[in-house]
C-alpha positions in Angstrom: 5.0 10.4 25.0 3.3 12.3 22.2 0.7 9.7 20.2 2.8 8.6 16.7 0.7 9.6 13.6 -1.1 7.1 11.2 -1.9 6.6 7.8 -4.0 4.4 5.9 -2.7 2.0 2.6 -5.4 -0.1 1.5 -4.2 -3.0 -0.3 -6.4 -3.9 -3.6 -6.2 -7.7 -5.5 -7.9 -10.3 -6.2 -8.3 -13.4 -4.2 -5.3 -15.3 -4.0 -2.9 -13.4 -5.0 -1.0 -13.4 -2.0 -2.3 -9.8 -0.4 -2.2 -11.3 3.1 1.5 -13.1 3.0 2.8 -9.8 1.1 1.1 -7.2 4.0 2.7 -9.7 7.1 6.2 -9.4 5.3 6.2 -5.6 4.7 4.7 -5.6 8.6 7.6 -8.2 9.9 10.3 -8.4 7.6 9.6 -11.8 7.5 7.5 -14.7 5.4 3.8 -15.8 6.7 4.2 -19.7 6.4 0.9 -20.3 6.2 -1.6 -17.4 5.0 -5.2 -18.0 5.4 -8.3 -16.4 3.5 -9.2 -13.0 4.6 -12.6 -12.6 4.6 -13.8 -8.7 4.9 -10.3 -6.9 5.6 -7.4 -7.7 8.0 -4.8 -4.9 9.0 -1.0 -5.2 9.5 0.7 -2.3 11.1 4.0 -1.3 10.2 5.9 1.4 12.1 7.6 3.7 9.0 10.5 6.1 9.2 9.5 8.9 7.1 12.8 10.4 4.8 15.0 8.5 7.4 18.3 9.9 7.5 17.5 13.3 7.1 16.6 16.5 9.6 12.7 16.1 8.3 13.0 12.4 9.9 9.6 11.7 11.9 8.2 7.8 12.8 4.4 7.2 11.4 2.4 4.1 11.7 1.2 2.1 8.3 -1.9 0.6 8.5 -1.7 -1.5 5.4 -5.8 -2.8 5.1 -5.7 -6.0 3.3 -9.3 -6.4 1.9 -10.8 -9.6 0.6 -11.1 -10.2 -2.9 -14.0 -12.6 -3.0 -16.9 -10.8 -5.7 -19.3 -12.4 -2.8 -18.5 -9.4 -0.8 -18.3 -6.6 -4.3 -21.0 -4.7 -2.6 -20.2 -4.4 0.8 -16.2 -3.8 0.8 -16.8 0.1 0.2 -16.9 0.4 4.0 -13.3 -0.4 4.0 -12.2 2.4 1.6 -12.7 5.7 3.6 -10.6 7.3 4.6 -7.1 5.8 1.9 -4.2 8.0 2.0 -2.5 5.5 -0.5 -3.3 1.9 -2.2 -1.3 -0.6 -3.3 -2.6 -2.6 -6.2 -1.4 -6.9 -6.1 -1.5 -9.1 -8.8 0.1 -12.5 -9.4 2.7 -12.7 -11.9 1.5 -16.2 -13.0 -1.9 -15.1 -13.3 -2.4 -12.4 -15.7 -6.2 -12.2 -15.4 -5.2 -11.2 -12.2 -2.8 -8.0 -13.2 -5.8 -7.0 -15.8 -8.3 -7.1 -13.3 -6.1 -3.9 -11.7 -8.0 -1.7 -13.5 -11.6 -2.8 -12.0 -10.0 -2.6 -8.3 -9.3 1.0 -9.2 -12.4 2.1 -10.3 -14.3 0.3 -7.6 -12.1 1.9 -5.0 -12.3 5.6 -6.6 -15.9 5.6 -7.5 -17.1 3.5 -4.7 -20.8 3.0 -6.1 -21.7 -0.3 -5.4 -25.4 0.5 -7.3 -24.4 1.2 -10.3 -24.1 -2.3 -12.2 -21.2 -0.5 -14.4 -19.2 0.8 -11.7 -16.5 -2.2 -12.4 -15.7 -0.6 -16.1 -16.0 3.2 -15.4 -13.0 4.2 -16.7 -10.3 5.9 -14.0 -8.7 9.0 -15.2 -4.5 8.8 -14.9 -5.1 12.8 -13.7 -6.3 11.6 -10.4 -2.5 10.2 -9.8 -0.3 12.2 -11.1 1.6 15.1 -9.1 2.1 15.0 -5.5 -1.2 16.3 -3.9 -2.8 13.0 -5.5 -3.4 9.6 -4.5 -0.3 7.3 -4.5 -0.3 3.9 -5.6 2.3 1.4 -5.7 2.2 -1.9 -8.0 3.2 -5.1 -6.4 3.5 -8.7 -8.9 4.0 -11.5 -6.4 5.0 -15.2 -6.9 7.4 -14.3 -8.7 9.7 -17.1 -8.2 7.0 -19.0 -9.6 7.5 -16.9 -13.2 8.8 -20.0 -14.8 11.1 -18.4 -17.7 12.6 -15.2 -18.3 9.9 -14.4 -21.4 7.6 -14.9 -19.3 9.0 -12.5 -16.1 9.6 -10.1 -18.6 6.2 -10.3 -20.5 4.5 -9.6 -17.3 6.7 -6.9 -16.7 5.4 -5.2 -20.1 1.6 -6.1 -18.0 2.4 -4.6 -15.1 4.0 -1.4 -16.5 1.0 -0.7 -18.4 -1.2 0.3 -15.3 1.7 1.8 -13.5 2.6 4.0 -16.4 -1.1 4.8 -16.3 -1.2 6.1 -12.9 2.6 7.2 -12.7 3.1 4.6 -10.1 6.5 2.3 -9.0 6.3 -1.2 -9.9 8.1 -4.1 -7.7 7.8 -7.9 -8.1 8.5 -9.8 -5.2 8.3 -13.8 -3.2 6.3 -13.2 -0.5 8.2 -16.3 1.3 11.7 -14.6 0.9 12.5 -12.2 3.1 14.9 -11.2 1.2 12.3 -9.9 -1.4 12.1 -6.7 0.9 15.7 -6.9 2.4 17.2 -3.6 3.4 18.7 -1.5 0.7 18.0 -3.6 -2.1 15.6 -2.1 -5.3 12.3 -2.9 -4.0 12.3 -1.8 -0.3 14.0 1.8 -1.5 10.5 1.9 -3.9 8.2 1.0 -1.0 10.1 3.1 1.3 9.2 6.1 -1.4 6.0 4.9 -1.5 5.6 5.5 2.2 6.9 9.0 2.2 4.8 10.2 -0.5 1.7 8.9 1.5 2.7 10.4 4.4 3.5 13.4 2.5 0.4 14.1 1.3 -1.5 12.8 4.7 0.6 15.7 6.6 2.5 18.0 5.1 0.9 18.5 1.3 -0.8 22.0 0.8 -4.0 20.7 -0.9 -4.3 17.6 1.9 -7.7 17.2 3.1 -6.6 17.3 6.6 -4.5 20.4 6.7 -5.0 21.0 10.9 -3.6 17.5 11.7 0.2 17.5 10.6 2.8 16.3 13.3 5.2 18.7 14.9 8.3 19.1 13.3 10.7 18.0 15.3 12.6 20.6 17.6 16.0 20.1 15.9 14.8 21.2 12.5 13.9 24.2 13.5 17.1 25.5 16.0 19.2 22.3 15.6 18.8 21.2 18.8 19.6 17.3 19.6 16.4 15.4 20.5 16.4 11.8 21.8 14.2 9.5 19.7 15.1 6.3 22.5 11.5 6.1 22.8 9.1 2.8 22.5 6.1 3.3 20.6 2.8 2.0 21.8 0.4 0.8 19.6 -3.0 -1.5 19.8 -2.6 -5.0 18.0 -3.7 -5.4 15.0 -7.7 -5.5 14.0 -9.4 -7.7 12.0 -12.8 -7.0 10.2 -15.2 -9.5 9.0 -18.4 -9.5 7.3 -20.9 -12.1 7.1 
């Protein structure tokens, strides 16, 4: 069996805000009851069917890098961030400090300059997101059944848009101990799902991808419409865990 093509998601938040639960429910459809620290970066793998449905349907592997957000490790979590064919930025929606600090996570992970003492506040340019040969980002505001009153959903709503305006990104709010949050068909999995594509989109197929020579096959059938079984297992190495002292 040919080997299934990866990409690479880094996840992006700070501590606490529920990266690790939300990564194991995108990986397993179902809630992590009880999430520990992550200290360095963790990785989930989720098996994705690119524009499912249609003739260009191929299977990809998601590694979604969930990376500590502890500012002990500031300096040292660059290691993490090369190669990223997409990020996904967290936040809490009770926690607004915590959707604010989206900007820093951005800069740190596009300028990646851990000795220069301003690197946190360089600004990021909305350019480097915009059109389809750029970086997608998706922006995920968990706990929300936490969000005590609608004002207060809807005012961090306003938060969240700001930053995924900013960087033309989809927006989803989710419980990361409801399954349900990312049930099948329902608003937020057809934006991750989206998501997906358009990293693997610009991973394989885009023109201006930095890895033109390493784009899966098309399958047979797009090309003369001839049936091909897809009753195949996938093999794939359990997930990896990084840590730094």
């Amino acid at each position: 069996m040919a080997a299934i093509e990866k990409v690479k998601v880094v996840v992006l938040g700070d501590s606490g805000v529920g990266k690790t639960s939300l990564t194991y429910l995108i990986a397993h459809n179902k809630p992590l009851l009880s999430p520990g620290w992550t200290v360095g970066c963790s990785v989930e793998v989720k098996l994705h069917r690119y524009k499912e449905g249609t003739q260009a349907q191929n299977t990809f592997f998601v590694e979604l890098w969930d990376v500590g957000g502890s500012n002990n490790h500031r300096n040292t979590r660059n290691v993490f961030y090369q190669p990223t064919h997409g990020i996904i930025l967290v936040h809490d929606l009770t926690n607004r400090k915590s959707q604010g600090n989206l900007q820093k996570w951005l800069s740190e992970i596009l300028n990646q300059d851990s000795t220069n003492p301003n690197y946190q506040h360089l600004d990021v340019d909305p350019e480097q997101f915009l059109g389809s040969t750029k970086i997608p980002i998706l922006v995920i505001g968990t706990k929300y059944d936490l969000a005590e009153e609608n004002q207060r959903k809807n005012q961090y709503r306003r938060l969240a848009s700001s930053i995924a305006e900013q960087c033309g990104a989809d927006e989803i709010f989710v419980n990361c101990y409801q399954a349900r949050s990312l049930a099948p068909g329902n608003s937020n999995t057809v934006k991750l799902t989206r998501f997906f594509d358009k990293v693997i989109e610009r991973r394989y197929y885009s023109r201006a991808s930095p890895f033109p020579d390493k784009r899966p096959a098309i399958p047979s059938y797009v090309l003369d419409s001839t049936p091909v079984s897809t009753n195949k297992r996938p093999q794939y190495l359990s997930p990896r865990f990084y840590h730094m002292d």
